[in-house]
C-alpha positions in Angstrom: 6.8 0.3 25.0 8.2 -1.5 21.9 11.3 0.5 20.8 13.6 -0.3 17.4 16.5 0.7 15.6 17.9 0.1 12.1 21.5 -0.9 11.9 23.0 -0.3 8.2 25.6 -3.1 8.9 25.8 -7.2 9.4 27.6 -6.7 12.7 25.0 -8.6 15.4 27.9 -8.6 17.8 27.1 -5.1 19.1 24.4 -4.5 21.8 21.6 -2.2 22.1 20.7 -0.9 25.4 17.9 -3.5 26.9 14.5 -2.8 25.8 15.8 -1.8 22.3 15.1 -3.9 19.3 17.7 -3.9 15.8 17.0 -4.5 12.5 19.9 -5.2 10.3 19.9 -3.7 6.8 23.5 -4.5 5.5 24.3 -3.7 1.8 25.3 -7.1 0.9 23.8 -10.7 2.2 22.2 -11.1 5.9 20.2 -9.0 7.7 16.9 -8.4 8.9 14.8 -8.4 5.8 14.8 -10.4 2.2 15.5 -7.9 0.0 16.8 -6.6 -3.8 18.3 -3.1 -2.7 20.7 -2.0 0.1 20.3 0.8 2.6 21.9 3.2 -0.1 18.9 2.0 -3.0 21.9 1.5 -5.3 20.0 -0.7 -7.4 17.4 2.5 -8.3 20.1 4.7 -9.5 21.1 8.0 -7.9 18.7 8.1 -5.8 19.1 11.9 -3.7 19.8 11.8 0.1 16.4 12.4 1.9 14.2 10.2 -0.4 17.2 7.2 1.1 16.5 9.0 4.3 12.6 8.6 3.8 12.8 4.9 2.9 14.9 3.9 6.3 12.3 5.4 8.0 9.7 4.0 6.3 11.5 0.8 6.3 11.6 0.7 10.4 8.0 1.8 10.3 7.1 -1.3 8.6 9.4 -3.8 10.4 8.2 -2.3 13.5 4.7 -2.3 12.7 4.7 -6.4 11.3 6.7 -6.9 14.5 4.5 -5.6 17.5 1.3 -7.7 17.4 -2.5 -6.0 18.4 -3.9 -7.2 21.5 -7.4 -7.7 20.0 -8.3 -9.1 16.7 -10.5 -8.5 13.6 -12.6 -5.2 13.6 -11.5 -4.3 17.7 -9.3 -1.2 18.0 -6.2 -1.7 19.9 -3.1 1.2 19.7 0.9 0.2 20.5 3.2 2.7 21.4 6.6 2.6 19.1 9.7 4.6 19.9 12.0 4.3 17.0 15.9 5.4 16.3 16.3 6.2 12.4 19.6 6.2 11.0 20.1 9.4 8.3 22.9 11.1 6.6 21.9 14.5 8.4 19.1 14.6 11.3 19.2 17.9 11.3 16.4 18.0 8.2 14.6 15.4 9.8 14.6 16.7 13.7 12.4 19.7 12.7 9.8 17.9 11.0 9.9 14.8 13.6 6.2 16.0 15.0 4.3 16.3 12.1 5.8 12.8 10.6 4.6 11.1 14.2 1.1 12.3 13.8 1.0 11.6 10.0 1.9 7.8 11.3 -0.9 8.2 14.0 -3.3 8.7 11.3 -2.1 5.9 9.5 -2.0 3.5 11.8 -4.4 4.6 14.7 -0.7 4.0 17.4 0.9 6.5 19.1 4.5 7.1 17.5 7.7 8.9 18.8 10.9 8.8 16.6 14.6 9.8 16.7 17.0 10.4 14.0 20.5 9.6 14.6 24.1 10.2 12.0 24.9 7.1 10.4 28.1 7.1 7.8 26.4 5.7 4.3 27.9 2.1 3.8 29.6 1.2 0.6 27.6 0.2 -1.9 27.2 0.1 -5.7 24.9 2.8 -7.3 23.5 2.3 -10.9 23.5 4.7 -13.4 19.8 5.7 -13.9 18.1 2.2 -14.9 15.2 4.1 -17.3 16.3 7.1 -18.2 13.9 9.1 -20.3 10.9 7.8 -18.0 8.3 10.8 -17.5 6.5 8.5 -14.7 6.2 5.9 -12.3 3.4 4.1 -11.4 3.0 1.5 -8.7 1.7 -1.7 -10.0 0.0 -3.1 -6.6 -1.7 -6.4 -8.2 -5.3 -4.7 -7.6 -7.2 -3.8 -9.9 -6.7 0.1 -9.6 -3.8 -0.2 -10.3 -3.9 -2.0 -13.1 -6.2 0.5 -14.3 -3.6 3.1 -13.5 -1.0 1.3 -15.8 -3.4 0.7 -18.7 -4.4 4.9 -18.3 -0.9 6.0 -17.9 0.3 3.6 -21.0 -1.8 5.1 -23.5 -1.1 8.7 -21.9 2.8 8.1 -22.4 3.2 5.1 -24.4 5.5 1.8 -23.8 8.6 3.7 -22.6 6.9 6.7 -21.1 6.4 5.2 -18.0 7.7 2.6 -15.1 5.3 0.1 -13.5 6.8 -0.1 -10.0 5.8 -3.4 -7.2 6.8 -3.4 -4.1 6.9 -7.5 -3.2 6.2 -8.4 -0.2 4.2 -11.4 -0.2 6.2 -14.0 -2.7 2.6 -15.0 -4.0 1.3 -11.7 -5.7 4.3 -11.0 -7.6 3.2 -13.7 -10.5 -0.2 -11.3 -10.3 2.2 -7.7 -10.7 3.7 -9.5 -13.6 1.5 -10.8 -15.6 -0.8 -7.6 -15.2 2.2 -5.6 -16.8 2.3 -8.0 -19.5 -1.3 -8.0 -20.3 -1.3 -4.4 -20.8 -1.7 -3.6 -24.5 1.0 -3.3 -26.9 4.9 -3.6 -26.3 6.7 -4.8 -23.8 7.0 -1.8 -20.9 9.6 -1.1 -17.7 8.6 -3.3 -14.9 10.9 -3.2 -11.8 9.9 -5.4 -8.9 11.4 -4.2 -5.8 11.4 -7.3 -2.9 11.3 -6.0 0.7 10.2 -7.9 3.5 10.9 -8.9 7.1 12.5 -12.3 7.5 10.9 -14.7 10.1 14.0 -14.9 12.0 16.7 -12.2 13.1 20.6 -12.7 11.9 21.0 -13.8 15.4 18.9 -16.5 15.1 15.9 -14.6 17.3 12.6 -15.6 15.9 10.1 -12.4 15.3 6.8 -12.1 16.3 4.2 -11.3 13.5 1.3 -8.8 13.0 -0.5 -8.8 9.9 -2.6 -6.0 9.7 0.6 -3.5 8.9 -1.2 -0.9 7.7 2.4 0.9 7.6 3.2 -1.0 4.3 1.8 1.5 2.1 4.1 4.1 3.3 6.6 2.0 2.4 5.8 1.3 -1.2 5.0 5.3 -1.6 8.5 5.8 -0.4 10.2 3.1 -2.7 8.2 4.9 -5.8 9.2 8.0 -5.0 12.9 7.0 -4.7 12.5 5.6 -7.9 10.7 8.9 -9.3 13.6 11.3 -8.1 15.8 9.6 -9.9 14.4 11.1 -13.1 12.5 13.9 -10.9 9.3 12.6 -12.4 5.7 12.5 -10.8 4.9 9.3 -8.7 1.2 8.1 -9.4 -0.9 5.9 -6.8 -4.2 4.9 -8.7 -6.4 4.3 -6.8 -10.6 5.1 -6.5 -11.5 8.3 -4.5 -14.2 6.5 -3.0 -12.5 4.0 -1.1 -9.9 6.6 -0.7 -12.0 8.7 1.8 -12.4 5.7 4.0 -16.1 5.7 4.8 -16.5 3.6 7.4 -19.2 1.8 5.8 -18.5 -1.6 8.1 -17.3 -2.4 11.3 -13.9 -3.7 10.3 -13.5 -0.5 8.6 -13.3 1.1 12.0 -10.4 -1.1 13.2 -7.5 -2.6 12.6 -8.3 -4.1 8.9 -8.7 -0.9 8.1 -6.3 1.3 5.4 -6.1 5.0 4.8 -3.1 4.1 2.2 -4.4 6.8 -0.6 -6.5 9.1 1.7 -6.2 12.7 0.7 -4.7 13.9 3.6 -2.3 11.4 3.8 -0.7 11.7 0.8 -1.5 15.6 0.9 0.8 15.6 4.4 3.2 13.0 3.5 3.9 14.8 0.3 4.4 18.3 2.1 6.9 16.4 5.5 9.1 15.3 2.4 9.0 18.3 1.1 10.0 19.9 3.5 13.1 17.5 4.1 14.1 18.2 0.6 13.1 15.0 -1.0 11.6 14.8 -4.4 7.5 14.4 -3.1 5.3 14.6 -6.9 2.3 12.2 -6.2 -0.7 12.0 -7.5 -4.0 9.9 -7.4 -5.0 10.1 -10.7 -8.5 8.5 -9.6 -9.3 10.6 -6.8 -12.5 11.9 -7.7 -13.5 8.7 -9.6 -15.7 5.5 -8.1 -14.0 2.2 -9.1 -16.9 1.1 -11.2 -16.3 4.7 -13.0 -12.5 3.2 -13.2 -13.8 0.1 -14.8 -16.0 1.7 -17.1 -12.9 4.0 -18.7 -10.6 0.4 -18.9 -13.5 -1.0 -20.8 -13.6 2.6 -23.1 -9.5 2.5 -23.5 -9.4 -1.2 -24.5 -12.6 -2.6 -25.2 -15.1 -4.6 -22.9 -13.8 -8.0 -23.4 -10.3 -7.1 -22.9 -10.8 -4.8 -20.1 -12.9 -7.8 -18.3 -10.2 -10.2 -18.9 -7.1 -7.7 -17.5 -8.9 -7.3 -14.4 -10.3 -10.1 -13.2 -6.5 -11.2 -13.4 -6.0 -8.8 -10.8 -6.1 -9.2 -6.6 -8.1 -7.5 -4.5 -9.1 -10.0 -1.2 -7.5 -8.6 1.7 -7.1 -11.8 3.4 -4.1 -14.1 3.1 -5.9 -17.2 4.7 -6.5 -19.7 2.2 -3.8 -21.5 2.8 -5.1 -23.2 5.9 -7.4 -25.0 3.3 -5.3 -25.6 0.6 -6.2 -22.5 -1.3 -3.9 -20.7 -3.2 -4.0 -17.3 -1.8 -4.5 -15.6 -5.4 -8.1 -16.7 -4.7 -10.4 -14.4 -4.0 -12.9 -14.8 -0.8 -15.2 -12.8 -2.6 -17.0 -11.3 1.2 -14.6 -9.3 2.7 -15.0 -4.9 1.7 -12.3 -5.4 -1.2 -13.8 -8.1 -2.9 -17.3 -6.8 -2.8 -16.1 -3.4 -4.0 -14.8 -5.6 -6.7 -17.9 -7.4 -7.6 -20.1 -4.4 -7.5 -17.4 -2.5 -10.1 -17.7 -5.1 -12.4 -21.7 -5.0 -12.1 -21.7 -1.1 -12.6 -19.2 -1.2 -15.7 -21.1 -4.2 -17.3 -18.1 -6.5 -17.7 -17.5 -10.0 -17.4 -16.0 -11.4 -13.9 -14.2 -14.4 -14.0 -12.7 -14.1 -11.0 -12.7 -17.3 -8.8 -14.2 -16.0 -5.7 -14.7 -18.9 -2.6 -18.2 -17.1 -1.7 -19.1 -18.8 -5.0 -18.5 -22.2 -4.2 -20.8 -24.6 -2.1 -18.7 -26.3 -0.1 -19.5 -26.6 3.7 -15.9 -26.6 4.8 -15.6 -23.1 3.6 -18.4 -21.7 5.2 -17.3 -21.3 8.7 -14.0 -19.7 7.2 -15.3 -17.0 5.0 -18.4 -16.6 7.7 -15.5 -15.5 10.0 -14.0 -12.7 7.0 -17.5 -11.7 5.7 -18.5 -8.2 6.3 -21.8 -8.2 4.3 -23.7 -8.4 7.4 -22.5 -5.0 8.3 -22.4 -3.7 4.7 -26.5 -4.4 4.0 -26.7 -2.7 7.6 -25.0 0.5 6.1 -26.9 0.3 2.9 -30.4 0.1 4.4 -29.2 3.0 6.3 -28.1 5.3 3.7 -25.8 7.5 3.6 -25.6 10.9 5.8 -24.4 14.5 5.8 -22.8 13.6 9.1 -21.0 10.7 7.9 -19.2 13.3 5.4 -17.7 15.1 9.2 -15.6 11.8 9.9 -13.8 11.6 7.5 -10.7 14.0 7.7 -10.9 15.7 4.5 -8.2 18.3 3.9 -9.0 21.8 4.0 -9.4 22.1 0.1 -11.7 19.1 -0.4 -15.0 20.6 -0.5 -17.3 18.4 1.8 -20.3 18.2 -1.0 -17.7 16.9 -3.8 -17.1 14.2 -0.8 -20.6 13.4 -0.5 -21.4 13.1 -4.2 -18.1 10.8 -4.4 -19.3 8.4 -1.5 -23.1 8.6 -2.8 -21.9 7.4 -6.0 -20.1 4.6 -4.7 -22.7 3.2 -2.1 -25.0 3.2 -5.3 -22.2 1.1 -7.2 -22.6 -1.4 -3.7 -26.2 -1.3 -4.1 -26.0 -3.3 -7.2 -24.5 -6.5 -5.2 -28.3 -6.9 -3.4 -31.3 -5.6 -6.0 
């Protein structure tokens, strides 16, 4: 069973019983992960204890999760078993909630979790004054286009300084994307903090890691980040992001398995929001696109903006879920244009009536591509879906909370499916 611990220091000299892996998060240089902030987020401000608390745990989550590779690959189901040993200013908080936050990581991740909380003394380390006081809201800026949309909706609900756009970088290559889509955004100049956090390829000791890349953990991550940032100010925390793909219907096969994400499901953010809570961390999120498709989304960018502008912001955004390209000399910005996200993508555009520049590989007619993107496709299952149709049963799989009413589901992912519809008339 793969078990991990965060150490808040640069001391590797120590040694963990055998079995036990450490991750080093010191405040200043070395360490485990590539990163702006220390284990104290100094660099957000004041940030209160159990929203630091929350991001360590979050933080081992993540490293644990990119660290502990699947057995099988692509759409096959496999589930690890983690223990891990969380380092917090008081356990106490954390010990009573330590059940419900293992099965809120079962239901993201689909692997069977069992966590301890141990006193760590806070290292020293520089803490800002607040970096944006006045903000009334932060708003993570993935790169996709949601969010985007989120940013564009939220600047002309608060104006230029209303808000923060918040990225969490992981991979080097999209944080040209987060930027660019915050400058694009009409009107002035607005607060854009990047926040780098990844796992290095190689331990302080010299130790290279192994790698997973589904980490469907991340996301927990980057809510924990913007909600660090939000307490600061005590201000709501928005994840934009369309109710449709939200509910997670498992409209293809890779949706079932490991490639799949219930990032901004309901429940999720319903019962992470409530765990934190609970601990005494500031927890205001909201979806402010939870009952909308994302060609509905794209429709109301085109209304706030205009059509050609609209068009123009997001097909500068990234939505392919696969990192691949490379392997062909690619740059990973480009879209494959086959797997779920980029067809959601091109069907959005289709149901708004805007213009898609985006430079999808699908598109291209080379015959050194085609084995590639034959291996990320998921059309084949999606026209199998389709021809289907969708069914009252489907609605009963989804895990909807217990004040989600099952029909407002169904008209949600009937809406949707027709926005798919459009990719095959």
């Amino acid at each position: 069973m793969p078990a991990y611990t965060l150490r808040l220091d640069a001391d590797t000299s120590p040694s963990e019983p055998d079995g036990i892996t450490p991750f080093w998060w010191p405040s200043g240089p070395g360490g485990s992960f590539v990163s702006t902030l220390g284990p104290c987020l100094g660099a957000l401000g004041p940030v209160p204890e159990p929203n630091i608390e929350l991001v360590r745990l979050a933080a081992l989550v993540y490293a644990a999760d990119r660290t502990t590779p699947r057995r099988a690959a692509r759409s096959n189901w496999t589930q690890r078993t983690f223990e891990l040993d969380v380092p917090v200013y008081a356990p106490a908080r954390w010990d009573v909630l330590r059940e419900r936050f293992e099965a809120l990581l079962g239901f993201l991740s689909g692997d069977r979790w069992s966590i301890r909380f141990h006193r760590a003394d806070p290292p020293q380390e520089t803490v800002r004054a607040t970096p944006y006081p006045g903000v009334r809201r932060v708003v993570l800026l993935s790169g996709g286009a949601d969010s985007a949309i989120g940013a564009l909706l939220s600047r002309h609900d608060l104006g230029p300084d209303g808000h923060l756009l918040l990225s969490h970088v992981g991979a080097t290559a999209l944080a040209p994307i987060q930027r660019d889509i915050a400058r694009l955004i009409d009107g002035p100049p607005q607060y854009h903090q990047a926040l780098r956090f990844s796992r290095r390829s190689h331990q302080p000791t010299g130790a290279k890691l192994r790698n997973e890349y589904s980490t469907r953990t991340r996301s927990l991550l980057f809510l924990a980040l913007g909600l660090a940032a939000a307490a600061v100010e005590k201000v709501p925390l928005w994840i934009p992001e369309n109710g449709f793909a939200s509910l997670n219907v498992p409209l293809t096969a890779d949706q079932r398995g490991a490639l799949s994400t219930r990032t901004t499901h309901p429940l999720f953010l319903q019962t992470l929001a409530a765990i934190a809570r609970d601990a005494g961390a500031h927890a205001v999120i909201h979806n402010p696109f939870a009952t909308h498709t994302k060609g509905e989304m794209f429709t109301q960018a085109a209304e706030l903006v205009g059509p050609a502008p609209a068009a123009e912001l997001l097909s500068r955004t990234h939505s392919c879920a696969h990192t691949g390209h490379r392997s062909h000399r690619i740059p990973v910005r480009t879209h494959c244009g086959v797997c779920f996200g980029c067809l959601l993508r091109r069907a959005s555009f289709r149901a708004a009536g805007l213009d898609d520049s985006t430079d999808y590989l699908h598109a291209r007619h080379d015959e050194n591509l085609k084995t590639y993107l034959d291996g990320k496709s998921v059309e084949p299952s999606l026209r199998t879906f389709l021809a289907r149709g969708l069914r009252p049963a489907d609605i009963t799989t989804l895990n909807l909370p217990s004040d989600y009413p099952t029909r407002q589901a169904y008209e949600l992912c009937r809406r949707g499916i027709a926005e798919l519809e459009l990719l095959y008339p």
